[in-house]
TORDRENKE-470911 format. One record per atom (N, C-alpha, C): residue number from 0; x, y, z; residue in three letters; chain; atom name. Coordinates in Angstrom, 1 decimal, always signed. Example, Ala and Ser with C-alpha at 12.3 -4.5 7.8 and 13.67 -1.06 7.14 Angstrom:
<recs>
 seq      x      y      z type mol atom
   0  +13.2   -5.7   +7.8  Ala   A    N
   0  +12.3   -4.5   +7.8  Ala   A   CA
   0  +13.2   -3.3   +7.8  Ala   A    C
   1  +12.8   -2.2   +7.1  Ser   A    N
   1  +13.7   -1.1   +7.1  Ser   A   CA
   1  +12.9   +0.0   +7.9  Ser   A    C
</recs>
This chain:
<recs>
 seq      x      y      z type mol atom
   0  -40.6 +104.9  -23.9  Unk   A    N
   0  -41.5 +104.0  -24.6  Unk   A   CA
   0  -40.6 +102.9  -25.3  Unk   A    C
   1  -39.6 +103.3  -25.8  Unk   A    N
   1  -39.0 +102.4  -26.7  Unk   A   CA
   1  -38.0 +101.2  -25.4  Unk   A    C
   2  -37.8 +101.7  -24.3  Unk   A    N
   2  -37.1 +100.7  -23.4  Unk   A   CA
   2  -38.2  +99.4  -23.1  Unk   A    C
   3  -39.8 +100.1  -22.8  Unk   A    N
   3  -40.3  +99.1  -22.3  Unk   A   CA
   3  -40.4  +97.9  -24.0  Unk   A    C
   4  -40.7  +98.8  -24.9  Unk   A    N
   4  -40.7  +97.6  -26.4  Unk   A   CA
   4  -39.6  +96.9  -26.3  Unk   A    C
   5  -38.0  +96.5  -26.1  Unk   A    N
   5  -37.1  +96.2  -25.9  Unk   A   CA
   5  -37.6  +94.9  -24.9  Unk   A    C
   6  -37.5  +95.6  -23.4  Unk   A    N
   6  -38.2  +94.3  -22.6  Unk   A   CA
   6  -39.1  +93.5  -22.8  Unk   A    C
   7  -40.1  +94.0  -23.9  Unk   A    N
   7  -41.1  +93.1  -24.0  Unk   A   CA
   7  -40.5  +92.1  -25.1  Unk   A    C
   8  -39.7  +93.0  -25.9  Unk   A    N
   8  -39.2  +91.0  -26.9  Unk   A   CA
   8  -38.4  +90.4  -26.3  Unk   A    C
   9  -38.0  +90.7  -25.4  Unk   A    N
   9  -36.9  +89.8  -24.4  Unk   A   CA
   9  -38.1  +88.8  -24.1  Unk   A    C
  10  -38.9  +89.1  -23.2  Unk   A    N
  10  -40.0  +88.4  -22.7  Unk   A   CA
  10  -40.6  +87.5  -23.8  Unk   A    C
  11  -41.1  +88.1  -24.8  Unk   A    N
  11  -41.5  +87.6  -26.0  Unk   A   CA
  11  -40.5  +86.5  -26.2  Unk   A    C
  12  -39.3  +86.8  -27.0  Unk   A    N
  12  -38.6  +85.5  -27.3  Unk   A   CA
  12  -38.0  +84.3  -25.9  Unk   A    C
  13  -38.0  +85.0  -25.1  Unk   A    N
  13  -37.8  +83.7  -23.8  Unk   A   CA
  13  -39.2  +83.1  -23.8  Unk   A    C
  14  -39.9  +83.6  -24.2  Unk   A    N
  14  -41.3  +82.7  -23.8  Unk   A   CA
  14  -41.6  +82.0  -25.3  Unk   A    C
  15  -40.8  +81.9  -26.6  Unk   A    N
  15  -41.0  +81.4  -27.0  Unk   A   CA
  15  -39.7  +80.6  -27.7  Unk   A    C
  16  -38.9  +80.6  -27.0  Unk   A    N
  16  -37.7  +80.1  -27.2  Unk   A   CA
  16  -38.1  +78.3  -26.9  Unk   A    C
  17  -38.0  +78.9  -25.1  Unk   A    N
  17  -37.9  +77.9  -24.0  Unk   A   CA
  17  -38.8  +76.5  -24.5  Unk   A    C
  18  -40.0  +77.0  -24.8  Unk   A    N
  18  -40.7  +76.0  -25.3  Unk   A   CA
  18  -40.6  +75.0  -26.5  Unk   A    C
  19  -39.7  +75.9  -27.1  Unk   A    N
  19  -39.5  +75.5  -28.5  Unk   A   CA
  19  -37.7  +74.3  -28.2  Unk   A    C
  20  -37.4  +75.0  -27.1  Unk   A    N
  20  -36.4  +74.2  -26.7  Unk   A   CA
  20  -36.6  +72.9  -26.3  Unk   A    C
  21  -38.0  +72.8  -25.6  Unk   A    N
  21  -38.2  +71.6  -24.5  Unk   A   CA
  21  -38.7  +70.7  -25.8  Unk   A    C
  22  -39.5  +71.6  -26.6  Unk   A    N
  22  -40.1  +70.2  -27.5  Unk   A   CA
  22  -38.9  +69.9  -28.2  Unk   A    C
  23  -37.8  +70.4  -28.7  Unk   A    N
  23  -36.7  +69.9  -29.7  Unk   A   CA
  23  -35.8  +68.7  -28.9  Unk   A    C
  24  -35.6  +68.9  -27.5  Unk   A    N
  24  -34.9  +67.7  -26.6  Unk   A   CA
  24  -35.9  +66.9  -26.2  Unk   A    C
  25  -37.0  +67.1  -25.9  Unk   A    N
  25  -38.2  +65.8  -26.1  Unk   A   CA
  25  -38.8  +64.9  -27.2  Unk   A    C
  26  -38.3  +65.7  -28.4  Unk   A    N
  26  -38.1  +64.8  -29.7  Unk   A   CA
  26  -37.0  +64.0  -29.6  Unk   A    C
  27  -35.8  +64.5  -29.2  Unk   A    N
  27  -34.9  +63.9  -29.2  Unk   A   CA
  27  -34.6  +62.9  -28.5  Unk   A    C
  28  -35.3  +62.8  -27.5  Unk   A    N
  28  -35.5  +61.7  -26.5  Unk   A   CA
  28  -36.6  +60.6  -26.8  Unk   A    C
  29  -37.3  +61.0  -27.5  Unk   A    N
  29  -38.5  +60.1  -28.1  Unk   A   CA
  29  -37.7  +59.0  -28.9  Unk   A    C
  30  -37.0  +59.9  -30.0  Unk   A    N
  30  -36.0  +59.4  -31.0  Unk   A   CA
  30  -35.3  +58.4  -30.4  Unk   A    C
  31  -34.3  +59.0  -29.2  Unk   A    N
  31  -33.6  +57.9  -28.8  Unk   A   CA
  31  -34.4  +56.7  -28.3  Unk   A    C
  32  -35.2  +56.9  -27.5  Unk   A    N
  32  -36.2  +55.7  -27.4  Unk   A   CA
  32  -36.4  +54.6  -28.2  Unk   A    C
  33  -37.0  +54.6  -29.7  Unk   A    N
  33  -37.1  +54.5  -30.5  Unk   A   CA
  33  -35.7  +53.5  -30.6  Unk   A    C
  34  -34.8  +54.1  -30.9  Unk   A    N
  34  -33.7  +53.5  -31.6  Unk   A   CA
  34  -33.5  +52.7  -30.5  Unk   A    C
  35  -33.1  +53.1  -29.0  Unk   A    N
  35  -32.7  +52.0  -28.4  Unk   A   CA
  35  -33.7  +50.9  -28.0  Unk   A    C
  36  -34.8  +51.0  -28.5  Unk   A    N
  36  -36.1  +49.9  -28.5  Unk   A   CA
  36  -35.7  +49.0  -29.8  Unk   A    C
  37  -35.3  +49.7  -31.2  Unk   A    N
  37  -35.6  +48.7  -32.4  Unk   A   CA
  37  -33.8  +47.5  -31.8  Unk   A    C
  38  -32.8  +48.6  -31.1  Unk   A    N
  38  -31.8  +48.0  -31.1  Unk   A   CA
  38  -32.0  +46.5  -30.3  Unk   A    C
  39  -32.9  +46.8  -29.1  Unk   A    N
  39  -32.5  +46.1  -28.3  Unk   A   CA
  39  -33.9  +44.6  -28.7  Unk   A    C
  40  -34.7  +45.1  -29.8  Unk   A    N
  40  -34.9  +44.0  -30.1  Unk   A   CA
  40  -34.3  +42.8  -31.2  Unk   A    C
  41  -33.6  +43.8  -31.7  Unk   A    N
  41  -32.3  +42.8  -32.5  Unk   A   CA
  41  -31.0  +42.3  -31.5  Unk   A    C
  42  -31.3  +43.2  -30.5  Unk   A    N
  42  -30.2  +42.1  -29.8  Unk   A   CA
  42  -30.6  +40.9  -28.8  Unk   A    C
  43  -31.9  +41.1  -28.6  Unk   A    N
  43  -32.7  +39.5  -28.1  Unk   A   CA
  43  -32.6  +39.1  -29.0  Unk   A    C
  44  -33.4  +39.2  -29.9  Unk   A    N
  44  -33.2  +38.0  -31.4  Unk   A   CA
  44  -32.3  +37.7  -31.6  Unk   A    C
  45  -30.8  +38.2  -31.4  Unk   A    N
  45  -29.3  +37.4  -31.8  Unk   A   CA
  45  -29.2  +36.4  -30.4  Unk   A    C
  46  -29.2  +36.6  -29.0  Unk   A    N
  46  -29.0  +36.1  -28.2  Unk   A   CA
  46  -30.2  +35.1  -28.2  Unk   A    C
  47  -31.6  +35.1  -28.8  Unk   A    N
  47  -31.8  +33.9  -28.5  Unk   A   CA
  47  -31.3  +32.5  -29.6  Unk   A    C
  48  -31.4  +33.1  -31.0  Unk   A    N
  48  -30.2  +32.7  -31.5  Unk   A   CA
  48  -28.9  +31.5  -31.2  Unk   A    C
  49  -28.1  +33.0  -30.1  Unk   A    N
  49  -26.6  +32.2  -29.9  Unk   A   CA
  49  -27.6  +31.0  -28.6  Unk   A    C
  50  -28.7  +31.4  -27.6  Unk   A    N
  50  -28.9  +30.2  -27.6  Unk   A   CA
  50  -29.5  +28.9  -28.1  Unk   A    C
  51  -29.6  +29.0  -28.4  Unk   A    N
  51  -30.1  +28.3  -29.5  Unk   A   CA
  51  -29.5  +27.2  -30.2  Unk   A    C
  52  -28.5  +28.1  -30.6  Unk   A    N
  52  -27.3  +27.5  -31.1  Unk   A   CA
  52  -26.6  +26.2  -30.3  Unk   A    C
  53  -26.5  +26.3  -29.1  Unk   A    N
  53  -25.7  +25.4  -28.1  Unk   A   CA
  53  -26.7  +24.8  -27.5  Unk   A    C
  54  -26.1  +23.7  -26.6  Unk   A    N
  54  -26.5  +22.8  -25.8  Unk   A   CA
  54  -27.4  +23.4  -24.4  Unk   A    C
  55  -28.6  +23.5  -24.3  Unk   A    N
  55  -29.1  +23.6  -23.2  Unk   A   CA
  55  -28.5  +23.5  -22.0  Unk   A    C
  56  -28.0  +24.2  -20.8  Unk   A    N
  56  -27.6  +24.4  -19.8  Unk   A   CA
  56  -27.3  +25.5  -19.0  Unk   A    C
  57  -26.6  +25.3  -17.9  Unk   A    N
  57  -26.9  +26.8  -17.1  Unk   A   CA
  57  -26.4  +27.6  -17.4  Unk   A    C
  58  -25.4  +27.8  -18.2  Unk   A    N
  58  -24.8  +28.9  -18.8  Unk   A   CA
  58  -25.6  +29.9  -19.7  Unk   A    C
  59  -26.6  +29.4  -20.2  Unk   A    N
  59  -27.3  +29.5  -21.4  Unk   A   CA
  59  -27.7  +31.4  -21.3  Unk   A    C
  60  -28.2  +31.8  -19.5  Unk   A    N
  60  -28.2  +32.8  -19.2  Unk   A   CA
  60  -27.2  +34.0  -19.6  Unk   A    C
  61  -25.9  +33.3  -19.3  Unk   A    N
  61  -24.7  +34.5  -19.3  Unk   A   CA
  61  -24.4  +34.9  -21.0  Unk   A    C
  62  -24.7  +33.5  -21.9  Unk   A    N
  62  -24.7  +33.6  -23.2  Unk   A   CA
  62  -25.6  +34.8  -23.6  Unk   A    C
  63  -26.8  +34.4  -23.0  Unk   A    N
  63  -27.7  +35.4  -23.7  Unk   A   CA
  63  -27.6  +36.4  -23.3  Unk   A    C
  64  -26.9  +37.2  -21.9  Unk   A    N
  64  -26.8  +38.7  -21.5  Unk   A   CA
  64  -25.7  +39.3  -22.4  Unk   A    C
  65  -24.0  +38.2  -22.6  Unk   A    N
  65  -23.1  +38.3  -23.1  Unk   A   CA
  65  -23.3  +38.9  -24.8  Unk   A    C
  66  -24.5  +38.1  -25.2  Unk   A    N
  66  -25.1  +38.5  -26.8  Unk   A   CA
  66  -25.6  +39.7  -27.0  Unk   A    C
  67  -26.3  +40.2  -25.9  Unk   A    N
  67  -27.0  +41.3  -26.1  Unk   A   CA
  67  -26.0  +42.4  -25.7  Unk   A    C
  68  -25.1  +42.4  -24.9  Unk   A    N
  68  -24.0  +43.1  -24.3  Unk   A   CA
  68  -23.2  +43.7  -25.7  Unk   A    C
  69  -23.4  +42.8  -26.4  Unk   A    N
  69  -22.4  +43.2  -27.9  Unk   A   CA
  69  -23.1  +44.6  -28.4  Unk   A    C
  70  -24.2  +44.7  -28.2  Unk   A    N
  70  -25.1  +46.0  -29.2  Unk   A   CA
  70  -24.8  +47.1  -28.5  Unk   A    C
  71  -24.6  +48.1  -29.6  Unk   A    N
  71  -24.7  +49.6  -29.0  Unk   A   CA
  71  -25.8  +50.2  -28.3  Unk   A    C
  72  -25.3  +51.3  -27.9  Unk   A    N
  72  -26.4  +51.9  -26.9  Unk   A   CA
  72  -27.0  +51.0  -25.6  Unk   A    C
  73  -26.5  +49.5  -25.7  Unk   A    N
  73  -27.5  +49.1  -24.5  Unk   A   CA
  73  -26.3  +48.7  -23.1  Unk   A    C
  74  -27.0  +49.0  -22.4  Unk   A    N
  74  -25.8  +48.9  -21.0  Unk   A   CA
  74  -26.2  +48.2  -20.1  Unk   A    C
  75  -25.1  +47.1  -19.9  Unk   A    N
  75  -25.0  +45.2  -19.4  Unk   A   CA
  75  -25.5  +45.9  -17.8  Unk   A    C
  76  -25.5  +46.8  -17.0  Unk   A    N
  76  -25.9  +47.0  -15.7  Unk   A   CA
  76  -27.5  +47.2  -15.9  Unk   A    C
  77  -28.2  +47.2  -17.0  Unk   A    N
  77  -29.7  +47.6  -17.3  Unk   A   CA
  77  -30.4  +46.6  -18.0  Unk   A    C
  78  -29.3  +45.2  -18.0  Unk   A    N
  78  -30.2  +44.4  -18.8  Unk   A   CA
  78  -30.5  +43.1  -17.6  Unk   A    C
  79  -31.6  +42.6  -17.4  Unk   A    N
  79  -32.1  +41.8  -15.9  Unk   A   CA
  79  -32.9  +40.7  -16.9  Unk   A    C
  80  -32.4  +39.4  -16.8  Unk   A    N
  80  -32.5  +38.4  -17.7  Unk   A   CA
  80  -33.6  +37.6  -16.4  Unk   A    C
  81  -34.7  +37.1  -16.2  Unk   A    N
  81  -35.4  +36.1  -15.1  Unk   A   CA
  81  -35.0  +35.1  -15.8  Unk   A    C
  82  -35.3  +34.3  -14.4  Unk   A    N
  82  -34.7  +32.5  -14.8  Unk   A   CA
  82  -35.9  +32.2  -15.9  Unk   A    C
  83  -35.1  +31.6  -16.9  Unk   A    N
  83  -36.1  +30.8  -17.8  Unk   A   CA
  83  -36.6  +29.6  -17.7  Unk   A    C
  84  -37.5  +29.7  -18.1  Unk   A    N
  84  -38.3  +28.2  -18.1  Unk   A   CA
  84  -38.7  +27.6  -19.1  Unk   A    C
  85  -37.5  +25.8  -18.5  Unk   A    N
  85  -37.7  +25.2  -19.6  Unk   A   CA
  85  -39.1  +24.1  -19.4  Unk   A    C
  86  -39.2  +23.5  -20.5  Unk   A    N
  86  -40.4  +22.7  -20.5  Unk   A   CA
  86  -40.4  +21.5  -21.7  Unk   A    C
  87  -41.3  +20.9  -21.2  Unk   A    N
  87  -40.8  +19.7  -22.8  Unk   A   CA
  87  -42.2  +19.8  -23.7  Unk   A    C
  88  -43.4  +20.5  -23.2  Unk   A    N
  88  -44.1  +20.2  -24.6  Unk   A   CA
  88  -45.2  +21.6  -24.3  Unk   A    C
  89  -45.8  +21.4  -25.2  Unk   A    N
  89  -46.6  +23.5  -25.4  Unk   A   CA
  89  -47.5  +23.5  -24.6  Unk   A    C
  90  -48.4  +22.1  -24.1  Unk   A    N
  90  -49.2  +22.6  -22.8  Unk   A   CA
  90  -48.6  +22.5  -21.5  Unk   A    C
  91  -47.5  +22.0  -21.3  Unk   A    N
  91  -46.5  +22.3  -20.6  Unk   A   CA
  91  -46.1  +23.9  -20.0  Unk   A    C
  92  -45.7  +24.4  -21.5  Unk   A    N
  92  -45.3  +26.3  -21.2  Unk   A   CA
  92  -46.8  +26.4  -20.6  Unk   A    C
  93  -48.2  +26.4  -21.6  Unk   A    N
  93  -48.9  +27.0  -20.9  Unk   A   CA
  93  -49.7  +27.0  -19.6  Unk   A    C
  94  -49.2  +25.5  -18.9  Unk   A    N
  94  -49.7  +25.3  -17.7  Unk   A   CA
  94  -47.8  +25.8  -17.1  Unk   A    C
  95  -47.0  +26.4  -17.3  Unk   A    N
  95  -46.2  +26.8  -16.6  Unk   A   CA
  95  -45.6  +25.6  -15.7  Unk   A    C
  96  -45.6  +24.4  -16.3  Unk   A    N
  96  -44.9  +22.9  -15.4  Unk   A   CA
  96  -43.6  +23.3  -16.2  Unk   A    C
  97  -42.3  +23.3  -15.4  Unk   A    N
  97  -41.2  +23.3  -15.5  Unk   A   CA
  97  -40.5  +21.6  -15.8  Unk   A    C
  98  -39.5  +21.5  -16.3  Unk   A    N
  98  -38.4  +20.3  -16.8  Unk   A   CA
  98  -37.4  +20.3  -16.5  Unk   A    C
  99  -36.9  +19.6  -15.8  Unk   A    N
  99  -34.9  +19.3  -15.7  Unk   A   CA
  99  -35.0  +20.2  -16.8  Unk   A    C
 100  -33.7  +20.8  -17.1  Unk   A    N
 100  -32.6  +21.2  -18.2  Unk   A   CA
 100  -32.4  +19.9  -19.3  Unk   A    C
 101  -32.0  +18.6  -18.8  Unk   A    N
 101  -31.7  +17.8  -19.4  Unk   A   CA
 101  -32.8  +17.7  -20.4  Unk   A    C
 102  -33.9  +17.4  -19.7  Unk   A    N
 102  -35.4  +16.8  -20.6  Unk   A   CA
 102  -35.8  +18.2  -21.4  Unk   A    C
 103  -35.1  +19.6  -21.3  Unk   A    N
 103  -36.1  +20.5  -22.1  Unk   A   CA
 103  -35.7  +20.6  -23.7  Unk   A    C
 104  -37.0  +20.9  -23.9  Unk   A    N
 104  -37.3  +20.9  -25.2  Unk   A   CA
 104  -37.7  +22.8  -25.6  Unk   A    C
 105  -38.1  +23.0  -24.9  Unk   A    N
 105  -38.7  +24.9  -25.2  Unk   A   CA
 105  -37.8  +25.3  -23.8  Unk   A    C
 106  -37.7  +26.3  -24.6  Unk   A    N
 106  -37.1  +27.7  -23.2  Unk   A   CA
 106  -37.6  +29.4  -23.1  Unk   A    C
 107  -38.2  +29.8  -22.3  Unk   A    N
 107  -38.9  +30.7  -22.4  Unk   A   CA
 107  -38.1  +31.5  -21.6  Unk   A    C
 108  -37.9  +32.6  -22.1  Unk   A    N
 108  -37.1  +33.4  -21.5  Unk   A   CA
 108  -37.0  +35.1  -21.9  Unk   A    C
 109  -37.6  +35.5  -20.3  Unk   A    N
 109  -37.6  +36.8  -20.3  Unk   A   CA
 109  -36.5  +38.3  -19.8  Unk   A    C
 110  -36.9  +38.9  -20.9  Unk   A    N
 110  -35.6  +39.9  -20.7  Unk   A   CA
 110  -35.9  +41.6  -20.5  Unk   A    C
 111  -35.6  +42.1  -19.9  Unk   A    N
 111  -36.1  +43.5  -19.4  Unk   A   CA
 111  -34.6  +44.2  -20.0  Unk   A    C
 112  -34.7  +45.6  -19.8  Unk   A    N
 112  -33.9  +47.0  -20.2  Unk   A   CA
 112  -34.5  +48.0  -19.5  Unk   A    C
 113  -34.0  +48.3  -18.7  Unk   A    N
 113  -34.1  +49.6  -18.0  Unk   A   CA
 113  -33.8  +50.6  -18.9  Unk   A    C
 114  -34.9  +51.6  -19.4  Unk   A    N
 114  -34.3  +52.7  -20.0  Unk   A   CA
 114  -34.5  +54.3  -19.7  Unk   A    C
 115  -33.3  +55.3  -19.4  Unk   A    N
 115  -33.4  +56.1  -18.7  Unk   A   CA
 115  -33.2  +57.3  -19.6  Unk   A    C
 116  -34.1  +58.3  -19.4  Unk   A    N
 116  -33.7  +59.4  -20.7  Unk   A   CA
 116  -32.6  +59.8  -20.4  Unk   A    C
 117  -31.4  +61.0  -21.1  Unk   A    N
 117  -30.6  +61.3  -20.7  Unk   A   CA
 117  -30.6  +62.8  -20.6  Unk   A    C
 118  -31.4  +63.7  -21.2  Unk   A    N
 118  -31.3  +65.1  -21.7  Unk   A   CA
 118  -32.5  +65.1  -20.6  Unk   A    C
 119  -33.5  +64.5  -20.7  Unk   A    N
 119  -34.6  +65.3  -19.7  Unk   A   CA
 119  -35.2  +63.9  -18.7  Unk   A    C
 120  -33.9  +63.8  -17.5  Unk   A    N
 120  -34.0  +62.5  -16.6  Unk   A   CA
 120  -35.0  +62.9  -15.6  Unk   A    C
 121  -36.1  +64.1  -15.7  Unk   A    N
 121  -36.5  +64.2  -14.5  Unk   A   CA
 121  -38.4  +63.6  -15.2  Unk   A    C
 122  -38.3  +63.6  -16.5  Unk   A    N
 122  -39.0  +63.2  -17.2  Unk   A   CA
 122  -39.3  +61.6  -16.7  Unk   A    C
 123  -38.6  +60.6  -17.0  Unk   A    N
 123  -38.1  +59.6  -16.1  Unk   A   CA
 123  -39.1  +59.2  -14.6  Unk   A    C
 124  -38.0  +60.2  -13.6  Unk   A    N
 124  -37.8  +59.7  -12.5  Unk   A   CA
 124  -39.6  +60.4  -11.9  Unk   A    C
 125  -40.1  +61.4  -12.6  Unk   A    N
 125  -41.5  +61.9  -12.0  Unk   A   CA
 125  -42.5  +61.2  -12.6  Unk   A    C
 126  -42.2  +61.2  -13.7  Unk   A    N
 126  -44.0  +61.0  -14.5  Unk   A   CA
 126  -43.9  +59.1  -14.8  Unk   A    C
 127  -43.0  +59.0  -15.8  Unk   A    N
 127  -43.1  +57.5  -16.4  Unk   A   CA
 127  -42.5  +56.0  -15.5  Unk   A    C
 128  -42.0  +56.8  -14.7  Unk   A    N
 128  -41.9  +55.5  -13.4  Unk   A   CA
 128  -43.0  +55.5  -12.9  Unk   A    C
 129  -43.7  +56.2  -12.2  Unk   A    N
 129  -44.8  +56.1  -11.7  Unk   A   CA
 129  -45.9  +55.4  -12.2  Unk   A    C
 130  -45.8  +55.6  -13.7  Unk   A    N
 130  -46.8  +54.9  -14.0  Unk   A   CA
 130  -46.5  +53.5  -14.6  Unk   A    C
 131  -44.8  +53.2  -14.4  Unk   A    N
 131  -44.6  +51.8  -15.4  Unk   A   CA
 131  -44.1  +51.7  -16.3  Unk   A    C
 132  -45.1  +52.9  -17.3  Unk   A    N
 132  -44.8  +52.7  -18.9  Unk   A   CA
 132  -43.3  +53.4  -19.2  Unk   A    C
 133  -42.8  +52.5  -20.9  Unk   A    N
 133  -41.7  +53.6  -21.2  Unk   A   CA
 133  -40.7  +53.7  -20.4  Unk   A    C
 134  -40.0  +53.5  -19.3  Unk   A    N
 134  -38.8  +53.5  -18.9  Unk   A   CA
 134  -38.7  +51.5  -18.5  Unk   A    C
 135  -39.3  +51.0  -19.0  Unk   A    N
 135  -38.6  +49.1  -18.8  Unk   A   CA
 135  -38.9  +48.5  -20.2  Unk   A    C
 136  -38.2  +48.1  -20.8  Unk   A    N
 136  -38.3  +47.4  -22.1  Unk   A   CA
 136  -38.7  +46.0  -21.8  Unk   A    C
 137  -39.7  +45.1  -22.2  Unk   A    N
 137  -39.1  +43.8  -21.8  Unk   A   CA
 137  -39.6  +43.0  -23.0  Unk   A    C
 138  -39.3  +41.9  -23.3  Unk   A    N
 138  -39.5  +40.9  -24.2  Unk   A   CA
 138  -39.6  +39.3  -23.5  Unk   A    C
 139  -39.9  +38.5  -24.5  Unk   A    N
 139  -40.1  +37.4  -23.9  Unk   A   CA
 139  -40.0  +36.2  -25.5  Unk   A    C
 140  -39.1  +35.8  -25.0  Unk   A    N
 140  -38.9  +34.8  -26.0  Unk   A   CA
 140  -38.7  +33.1  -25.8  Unk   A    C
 141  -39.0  +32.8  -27.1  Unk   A    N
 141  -39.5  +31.1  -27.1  Unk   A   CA
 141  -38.2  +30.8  -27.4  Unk   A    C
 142  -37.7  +30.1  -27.0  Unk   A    N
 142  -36.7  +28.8  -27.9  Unk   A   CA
 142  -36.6  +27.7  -28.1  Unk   A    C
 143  -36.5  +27.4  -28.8  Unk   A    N
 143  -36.7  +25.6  -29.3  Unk   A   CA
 143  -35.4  +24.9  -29.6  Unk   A    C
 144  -34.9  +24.0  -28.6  Unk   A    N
 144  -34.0  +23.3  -28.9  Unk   A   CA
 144  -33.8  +22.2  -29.2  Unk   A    C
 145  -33.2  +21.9  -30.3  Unk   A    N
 145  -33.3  +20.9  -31.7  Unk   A   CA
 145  -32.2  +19.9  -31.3  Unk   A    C
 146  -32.4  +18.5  -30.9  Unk   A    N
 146  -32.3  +17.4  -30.5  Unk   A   CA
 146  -31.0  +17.6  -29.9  Unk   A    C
</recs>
């Protein structure tokens, strides 16, 4: 009698271990989420910024990957910058008519982050790719460049 009571808390605490495990590394992964979401919005806001700062031209791209590249946790092979579009006046952006470089006055420019769990990657690659959400960061920012 007393052997089978033995195996049953084995049973018992693996069945309530395990669970208790999966939610402690899926907090943790939420967590990280989280942080590398608040990060990586501070690091678009510096990069649009440093462009900002400078003279409109085609570099303007490598500046702003190069800006973001500075922050922790974020990794320059997961950051996918689309060509931006400049434009010279607001119904301009919103009819999406593009401008020489020379003549722009706004720059709109979108920026994605691939983000991949690390502790529970199959979380990732089954459920949240499929649907889209939660594994691509993206933002989209205005810039206004001053004469």
């Amino acid at each position: 009698m007393l052997s089978r009571q033995k195996g049953a808390n084995s049973v018992e605490f693996l069945m309530t271990t395990l669970p208790f495990l999966l939610l402690i590394l899926g907090f943790f992964e939420i967590c990280r989420l989280l942080l590398v979401n608040i990060i990586f919005d501070v690091a678009v806001h510096a990069g649009a910024r440093e462009v900002k700062t400078r003279p409109v031209s085609p570099i303007s791209n490598q500046v702003f990957i190069d800006t973001i590249d500075k922050f922790p946790l974020i990794d320059r092979s997961k950051i996918k910058l689309s060509q931006p579009l400049y434009v010279e006046t607001l119904p301009d952006l919103v009819n999406r008519k593009a401008a020489p470089i020379s003549k722009a006055v706004l720059g709109e420019y979108t920026v994605s982050y691939a983000f991949s769990f690390a502790l529970l990657p199959s979380i990732s690659t089954r459920f949240l790719e499929r649907t889209g959400k939660m594994t691509v960061l993206e933002r989209k920012v205005l810039v206004s460049y001053d004469g």
